[in-house]
N, C-alpha and C positions, 0 to 999 in steps of 0.2 A: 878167591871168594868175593862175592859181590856183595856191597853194605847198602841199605839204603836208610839216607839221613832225612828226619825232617828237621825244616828248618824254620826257625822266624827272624826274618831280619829285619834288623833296625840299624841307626845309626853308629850306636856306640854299644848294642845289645844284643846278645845273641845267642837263643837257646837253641841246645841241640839234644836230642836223643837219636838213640840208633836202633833197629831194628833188624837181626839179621837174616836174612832168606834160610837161614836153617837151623834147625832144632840140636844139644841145645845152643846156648845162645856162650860164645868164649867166652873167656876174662876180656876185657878191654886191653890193648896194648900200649902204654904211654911211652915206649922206645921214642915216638918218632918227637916229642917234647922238648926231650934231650935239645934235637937241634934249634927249638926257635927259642929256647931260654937266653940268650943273648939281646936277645929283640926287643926293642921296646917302643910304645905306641906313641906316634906323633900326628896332631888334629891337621887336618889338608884341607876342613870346610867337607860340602861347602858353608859358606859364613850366611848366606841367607836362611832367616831363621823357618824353623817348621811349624806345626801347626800350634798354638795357645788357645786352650777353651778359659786362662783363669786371669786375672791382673786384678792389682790393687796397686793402691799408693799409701804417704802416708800424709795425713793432713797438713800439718804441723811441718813437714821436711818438703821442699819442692824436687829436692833432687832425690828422693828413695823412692823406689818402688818394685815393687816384687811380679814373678811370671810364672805361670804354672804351665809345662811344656807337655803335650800328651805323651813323650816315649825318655825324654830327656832329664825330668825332676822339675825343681824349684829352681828360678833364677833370680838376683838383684843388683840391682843398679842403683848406686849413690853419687851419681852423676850425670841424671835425667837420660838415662839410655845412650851414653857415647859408650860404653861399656857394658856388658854384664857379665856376671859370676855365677857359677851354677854354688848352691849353699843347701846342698841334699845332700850328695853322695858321702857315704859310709854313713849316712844316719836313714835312708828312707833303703826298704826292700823289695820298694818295685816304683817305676821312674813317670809314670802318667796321672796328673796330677787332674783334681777337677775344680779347687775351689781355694781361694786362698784369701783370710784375711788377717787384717790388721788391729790391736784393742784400741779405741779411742784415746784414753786415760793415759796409758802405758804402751809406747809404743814398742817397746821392746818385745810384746807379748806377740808371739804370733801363732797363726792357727791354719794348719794346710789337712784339707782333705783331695783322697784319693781314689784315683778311677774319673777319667774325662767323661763328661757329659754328654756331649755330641756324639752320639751312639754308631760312629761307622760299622761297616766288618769289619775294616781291617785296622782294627785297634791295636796297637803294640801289646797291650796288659792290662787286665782288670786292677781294681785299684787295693789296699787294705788297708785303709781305715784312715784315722786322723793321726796327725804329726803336732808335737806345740815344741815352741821356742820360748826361752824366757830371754835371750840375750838377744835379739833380732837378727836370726837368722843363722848365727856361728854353732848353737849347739841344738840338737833336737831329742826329746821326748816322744816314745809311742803312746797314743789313749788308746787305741781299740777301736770298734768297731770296724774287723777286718773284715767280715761278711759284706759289709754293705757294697761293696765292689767299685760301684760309681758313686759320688756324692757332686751334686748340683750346687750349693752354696753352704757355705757358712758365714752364722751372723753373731757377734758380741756384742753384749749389754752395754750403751755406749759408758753405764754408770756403773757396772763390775763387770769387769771382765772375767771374773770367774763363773758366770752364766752366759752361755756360749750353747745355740741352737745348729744341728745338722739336716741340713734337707740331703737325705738318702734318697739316690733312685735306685739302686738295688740291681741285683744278678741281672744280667741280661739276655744270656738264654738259655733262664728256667727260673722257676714260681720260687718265691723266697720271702720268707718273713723279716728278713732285715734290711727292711727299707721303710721309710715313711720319715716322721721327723724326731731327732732326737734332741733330749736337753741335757745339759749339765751344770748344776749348779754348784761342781766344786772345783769349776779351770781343769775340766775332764777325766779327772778321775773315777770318776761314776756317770753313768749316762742313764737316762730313764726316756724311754719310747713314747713321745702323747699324741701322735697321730699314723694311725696305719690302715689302711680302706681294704687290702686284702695282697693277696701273694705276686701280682701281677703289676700294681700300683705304687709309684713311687714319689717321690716332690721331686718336680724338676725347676720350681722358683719357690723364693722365699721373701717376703719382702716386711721390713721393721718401721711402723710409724715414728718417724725421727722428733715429735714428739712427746710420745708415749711409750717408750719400750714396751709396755705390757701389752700390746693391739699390735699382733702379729698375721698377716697373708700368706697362704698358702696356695700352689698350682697344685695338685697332683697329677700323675701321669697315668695313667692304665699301658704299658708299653714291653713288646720284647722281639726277639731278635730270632728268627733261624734263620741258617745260610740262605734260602731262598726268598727271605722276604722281611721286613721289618713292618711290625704290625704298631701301629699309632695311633691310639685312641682307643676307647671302650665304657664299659659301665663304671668304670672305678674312677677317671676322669672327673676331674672336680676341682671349685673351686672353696677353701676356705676360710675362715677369721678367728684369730681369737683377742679375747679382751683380757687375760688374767696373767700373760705370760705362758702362752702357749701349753699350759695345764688341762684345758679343754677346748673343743674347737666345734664351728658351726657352717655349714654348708652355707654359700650365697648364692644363689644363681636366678631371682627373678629378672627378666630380657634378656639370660644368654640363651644360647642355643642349646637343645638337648644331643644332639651330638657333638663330645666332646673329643679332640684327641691331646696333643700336646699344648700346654698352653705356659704365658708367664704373667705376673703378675708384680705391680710396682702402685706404690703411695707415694703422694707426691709429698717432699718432705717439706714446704712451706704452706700448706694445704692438707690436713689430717681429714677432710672429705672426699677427697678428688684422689681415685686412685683405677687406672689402666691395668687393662687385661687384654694380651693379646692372645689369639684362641683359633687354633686348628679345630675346623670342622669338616662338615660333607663338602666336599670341591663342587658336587652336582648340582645340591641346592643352593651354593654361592651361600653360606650358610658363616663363616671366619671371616675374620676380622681384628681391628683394634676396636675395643668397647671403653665407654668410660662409666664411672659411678660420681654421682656430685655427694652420695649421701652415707658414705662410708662404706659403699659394698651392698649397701638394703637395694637398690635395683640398679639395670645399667642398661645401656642405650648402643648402639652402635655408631661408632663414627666413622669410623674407613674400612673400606671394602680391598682396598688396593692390595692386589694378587702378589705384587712384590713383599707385601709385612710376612704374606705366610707360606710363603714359598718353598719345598724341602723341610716342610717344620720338621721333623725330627732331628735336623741339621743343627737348625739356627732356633727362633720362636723366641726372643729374648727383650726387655722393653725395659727403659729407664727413665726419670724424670729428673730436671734440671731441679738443683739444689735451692732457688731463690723463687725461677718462676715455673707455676704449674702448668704452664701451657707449652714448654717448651719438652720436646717428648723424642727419646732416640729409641727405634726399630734397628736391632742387627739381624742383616738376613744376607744374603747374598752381598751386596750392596749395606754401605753404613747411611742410615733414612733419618734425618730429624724435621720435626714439623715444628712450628713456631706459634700454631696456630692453635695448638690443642688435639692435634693429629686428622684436622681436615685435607691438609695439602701434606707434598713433601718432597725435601731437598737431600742430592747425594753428598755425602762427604768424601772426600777423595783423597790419594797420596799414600795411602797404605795397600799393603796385601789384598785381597778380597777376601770372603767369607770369614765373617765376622759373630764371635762367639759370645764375649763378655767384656763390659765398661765401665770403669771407675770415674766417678765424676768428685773434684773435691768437695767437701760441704760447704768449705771458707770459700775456694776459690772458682766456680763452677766453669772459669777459662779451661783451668787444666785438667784434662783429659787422661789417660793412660783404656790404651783399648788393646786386646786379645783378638788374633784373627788364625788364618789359617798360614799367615806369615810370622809368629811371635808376634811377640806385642809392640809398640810405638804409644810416644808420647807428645802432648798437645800441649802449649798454654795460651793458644791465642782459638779454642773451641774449634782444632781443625783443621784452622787454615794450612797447619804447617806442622808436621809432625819429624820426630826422632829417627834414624835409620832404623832399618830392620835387616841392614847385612854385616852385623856385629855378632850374630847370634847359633854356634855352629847346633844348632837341634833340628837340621834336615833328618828327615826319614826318609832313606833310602830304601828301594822294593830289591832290586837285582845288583848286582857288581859284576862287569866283567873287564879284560883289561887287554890290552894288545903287546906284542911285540917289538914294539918301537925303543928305541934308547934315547934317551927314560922311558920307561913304559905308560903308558897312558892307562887313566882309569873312567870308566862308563858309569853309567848308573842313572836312577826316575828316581827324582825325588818326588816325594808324596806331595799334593799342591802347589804344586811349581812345573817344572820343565827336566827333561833327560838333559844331562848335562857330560864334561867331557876335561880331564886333566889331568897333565904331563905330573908325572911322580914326583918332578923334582922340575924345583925353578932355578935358576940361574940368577945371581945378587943375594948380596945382605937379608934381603927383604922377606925370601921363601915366598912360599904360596899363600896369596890373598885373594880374596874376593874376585879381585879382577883377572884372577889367573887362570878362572873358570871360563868353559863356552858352551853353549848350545849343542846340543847333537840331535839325534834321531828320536822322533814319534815325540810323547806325551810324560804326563806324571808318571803313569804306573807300567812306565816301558821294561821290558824286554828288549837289550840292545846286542845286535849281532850283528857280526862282521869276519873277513879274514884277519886274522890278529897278526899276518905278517905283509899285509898290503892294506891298511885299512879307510881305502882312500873312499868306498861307499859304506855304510852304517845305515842297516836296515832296527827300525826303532816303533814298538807299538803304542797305543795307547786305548782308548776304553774302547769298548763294543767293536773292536777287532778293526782299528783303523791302526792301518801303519804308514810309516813314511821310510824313504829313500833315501839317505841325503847324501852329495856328491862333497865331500869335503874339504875338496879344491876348490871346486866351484863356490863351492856356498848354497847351493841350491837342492831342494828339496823336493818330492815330489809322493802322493799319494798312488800306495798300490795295494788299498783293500784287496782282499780275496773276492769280495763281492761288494761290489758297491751298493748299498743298502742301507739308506736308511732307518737303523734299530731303535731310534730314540721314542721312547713311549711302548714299544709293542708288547706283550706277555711274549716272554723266554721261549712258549710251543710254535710261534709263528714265527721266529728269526731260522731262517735256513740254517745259518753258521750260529753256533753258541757259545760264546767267548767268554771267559774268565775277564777280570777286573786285570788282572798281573798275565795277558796271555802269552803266553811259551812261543819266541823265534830264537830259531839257533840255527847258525851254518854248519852247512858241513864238512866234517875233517877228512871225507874220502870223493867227493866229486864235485868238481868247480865250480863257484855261479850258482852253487847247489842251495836253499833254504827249508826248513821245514818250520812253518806254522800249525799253529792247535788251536780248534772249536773242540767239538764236539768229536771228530773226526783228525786224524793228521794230514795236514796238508804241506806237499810240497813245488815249489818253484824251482824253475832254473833257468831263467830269464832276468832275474831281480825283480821279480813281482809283475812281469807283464802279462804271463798267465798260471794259473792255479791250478793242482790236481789233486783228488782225494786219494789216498791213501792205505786208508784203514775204513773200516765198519766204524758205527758207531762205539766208543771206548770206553763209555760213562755207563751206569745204572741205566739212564732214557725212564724216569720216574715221571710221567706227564703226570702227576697230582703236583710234584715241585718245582714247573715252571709254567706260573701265570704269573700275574703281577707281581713287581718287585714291590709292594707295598700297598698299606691296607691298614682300616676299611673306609679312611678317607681321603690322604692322598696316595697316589700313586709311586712308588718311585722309579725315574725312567732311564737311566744311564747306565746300565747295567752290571752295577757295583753286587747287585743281588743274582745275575744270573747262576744256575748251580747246575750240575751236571756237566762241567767243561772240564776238559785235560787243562790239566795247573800246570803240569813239567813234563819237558820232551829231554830225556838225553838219549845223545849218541855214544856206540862205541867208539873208544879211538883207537881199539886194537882191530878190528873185525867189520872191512864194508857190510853195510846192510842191518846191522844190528844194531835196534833203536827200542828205548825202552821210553812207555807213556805212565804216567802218575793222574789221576783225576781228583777232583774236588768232592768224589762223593766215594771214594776208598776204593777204587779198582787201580793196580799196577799190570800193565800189559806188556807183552815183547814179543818183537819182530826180528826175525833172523835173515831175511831175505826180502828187505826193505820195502816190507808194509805186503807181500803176496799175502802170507800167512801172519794169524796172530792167534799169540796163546796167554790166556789171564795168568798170570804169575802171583797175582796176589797174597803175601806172607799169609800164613792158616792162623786166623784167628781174630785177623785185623776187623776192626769195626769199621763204619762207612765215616770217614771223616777226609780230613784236607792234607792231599800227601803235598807236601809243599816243597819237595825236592830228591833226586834222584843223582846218586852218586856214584860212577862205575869206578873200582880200584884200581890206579894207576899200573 
């Protein structure tokens, strides 16, 4: 009988249900258990860390500070980042964290909310709610608010920590009433809702006048998510204030722009007038920017136009002010941006990961730094110049695993924001597997890496919008072998010939040499190693032209095609039977071919809804 599993993988996480192609459905069989009870799990990296929307420090300590990892939990380091400790597991019930702070007073008190901000697809996990610590870090407390899914920030009362504000951005795709901002004034036991714009709308900044706790800043976001498209901005988009402790709140927006989408928001904390907002708007009208207010929010002015602050906002959109001086202003977008100037000009900071999420600046000491990317976090005490490693920290997210026949066996795999990477099971010395023990291989982050697993001297490796690469592994050298050389960058999903999944499907084959098959839309195979292309199949997907125009909307676009939908997700082959190839799509159709792509018949389980078959298993 043939099983088909789907799968989400991650690093150290991994759910599975099963689905069986026939009615009704067995017992589950645990015999085969028996054999890996012996087994036990030992970390190989890799050590460079994955992606961090969350960091804090703590004032008072130069060597503490805490990480919030999107797939992996909570981390800390009491040793300015030579080390870190993950300080979640067995207390947190899902590992993607979005916000995390510290109580001024008390530093023992801490406070994590869950669910990453930075709204990819392919997010490991929605979040459920907030976590507290009374011991810094070693034992943890649930509050609630599990609906809220994603939470953007949390802020405590520097003068009681037991009033403690949540900016919720809420379900992401689909309408949801627990989202907006929440308070609690008894250190979470109870939480009361005082700001929510509607189902769609959520706070994706929050920012606290550091000398008035009661005059509080709000973003909100109008924002959500289907497979084909993330939509960013709308009528619930706004910015707000309050003066009482966030009990009541009031709209600002004379000289922003009325189209709103993602936006953040920051008071400068030596300046209770002077407070930035940076603001996704219409790309067409050149309409976003970094804005300032001199007057507490009552009007505001545009200062930069510069396409690098708002670039992918639904990514990045994030703005800080230097603790002493109010002119000194950081943009995390792609690139880490500080102006010196008030946010007329601006400087990159360099030496960390790229794409960059969130930044702790201390109030004492505004040298040191601790900043959030899409590399884990690093930390700073000379503002930059010179940061902490970030290949201490094993919370890679890995897309695919596959592994060869070599003794030791080698294992493959794309990590999320980084590179496809390549290493022996086993090292030789004391020392085992480190850092350095890793190498490069084939294609990109979100590769698909195939090869002969008993000669694996070439590694065919994809990466986004259906580019792959070659690479000769003696040589060293690598070499591009699109399907179709095209570039997709920017176009709507109906004009790309080929339509490729983020995670797209190559695998070799177990029954004809040199042989490969690639997935758009279509199955495609080689057998040449990429030097010419052949379709296959018919189109495999739904073909719903309502679901592929732009990847984003209704102001910026998104163009890399993280969003495209209607693509084959998984191609396997038989290994018992040439010619018999089964395809999986991203929009719920499973198909097979008996006689290697002549004929094709939908196989599709009765009953299945149109969703993301994410892997395909034939029984050994």
């Amino acid at each position: 009988m043939k099983t088909i599993h789907f799968l989400l993988l991650a690093l150290t996480f991994s759910f599975l249900s099963t689905l069986s192609a026939q009615d009704p459905v067995p017992k589950k069989d645990n015999s085969a258990n028996e054999y890996f009870k012996p087994l036990t799990w030992r970390s190989i990296g890799p050590f460079r860390g994955g992606r961090s929307v969350a960091a804090c420090g703590v004032k008072d300590d130069p060597l503490t500070y805490y990480m919030g990892t999107t797939g992996g939990g909570l981390w800390k380091t009491d040793d300015a980042g030579q080390h870190w400790n993950n300080i979640s597991d067995g207390y947190f019930k899902t590992g993607s964290v979005g916000a995390v702070a510290v109580a001024t007073g008390n530093t023992n008190i801490v406070y994590c909310g869950m669910g990453e901000h930075a709204i990819r697809g392919v997010m490991t996990h929605h979040g459920d709610g907030v976590y507290k610590s009374m011991d810094a870090g070693k034992t943890w407390k649930h509050l609630g608010l599990e609906k809220t899914q994603h939470i953007s920030r949390i802020i405590i009362n520097p003068d009681d920590p037991n009033v403690v504000y949540v900016a919720a951005q809420g379900a992401l795709y689909s309408p949801s009433e627990e989202r907006g901002i929440y308070k609690s004034m008894d250190g979470g036991k109870t939480w009361k809702k005082t700001l929510f714009i509607n189902k769609n709308t959520g706070c994706s900044e929050l920012s606290m006048d550091a000398k008035n706790p009661n005059i509080l800043y709000a973003a909100m976001w109008h924002h959500q998510r289907v497979p084909w498209k993330v939509i960013s901005g709308g009528s619930g988009s706004g910015l707000y204030k309050s003066t009482d402790g966030g009990e009541t709140w009031n709209t600002i927006h004379e000289g922003l722009p009325e189209e709103k989408g993602k936006m953040a928001i920051a008071v400068a904390p030596s300046n209770s007038d002077k407070v930035y907002a940076l603001i996704e708007s219409d790309s067409n009208k050149d309409l976003g920017g970094l804005f300032v207010s001199n007057n507490a929010g009552k009007s505001w002015s545009r200062i930069s136009d510069d396409n690098r602050l708002t670039q992918r906002s639904w990514y990045y959109i994030e703005v800080f002010v230097d603790p002493v001086n109010e002119n000194m202003v950081y943009v995390l977008s792609a690139p880490c941006l500080r102006s010196m100037d008030g946010g007329k000009s601006w400087d990159r900071i360099t030496g960390t990961h790229g794409d960059y999420h969130d930044l702790w600046i201390n109030p004492d000491n505004p040298k040191n730094l601790c900043i959030a990317n899409d590399g884990g976090a690093a930390i700073s005490f000379n503002r930059g110049k010179s940061w902490s490693t970030q290949s201490n920290m094993p919370t890679a997210q890995i897309y695919r695993v596959n592994v060869d026949n070599h003794f030791p066996y080698r294992i493959y795999g794309g990590q999320q924001d980084n590179s496809s990477i390549r290493i022996s099971s086993r090292q030789l010395g004391s020392w085992g597997i480190q850092q350095q023990s890793w190498e490069p291989s084939a294609g990109g982050e979100s590769a698909f890496l195939a090869f002969d697993p008993d000669n694996p001297r070439y590694v065919l490796g994809g990466s986004y919008l259906g580019t792959i690469e070659v690479l000769d592994t003696e040589a060293g050298a690598g070499t591009n072998i699109m399907a179709a050389p095209i570039q997709y960058l920017g176009m709507e999903a109906r004009e790309m010939k080929y339509l490729f999944n983020w995670n797209a499907p190559i695998i070799w084959s177990q029954h004809e040499p040199n042989t490969y098959y690639h997935a758009a839309q279509y199955l495609l195979r080689t057998r040449d190693m990429g030097q010419t292309w052949e379709e296959v199949s018919p189109d495999l997907t739904r073909n719903q032209d309502d679901k592929q125009g732009n990847g984003g909307g209704p102001y910026t676009n998104e163009a890399v095609g993280a969003e495209n939908y209607g693509t084959i997700s998984y191609v396997a082959e038989s290994q018992h039977e040439k010619g018999v190839i089964w395809t999986a799509s991203d929009d719920g159709l499973v198909q097979l071919t008996k006689d290697g792509g002549e004929n094709w018949t939908n196989v599709t389980p009765k009953g299945m809804q149109e969703c993301l078959v994410n892997a395909i298993d034939v029984s050994p």
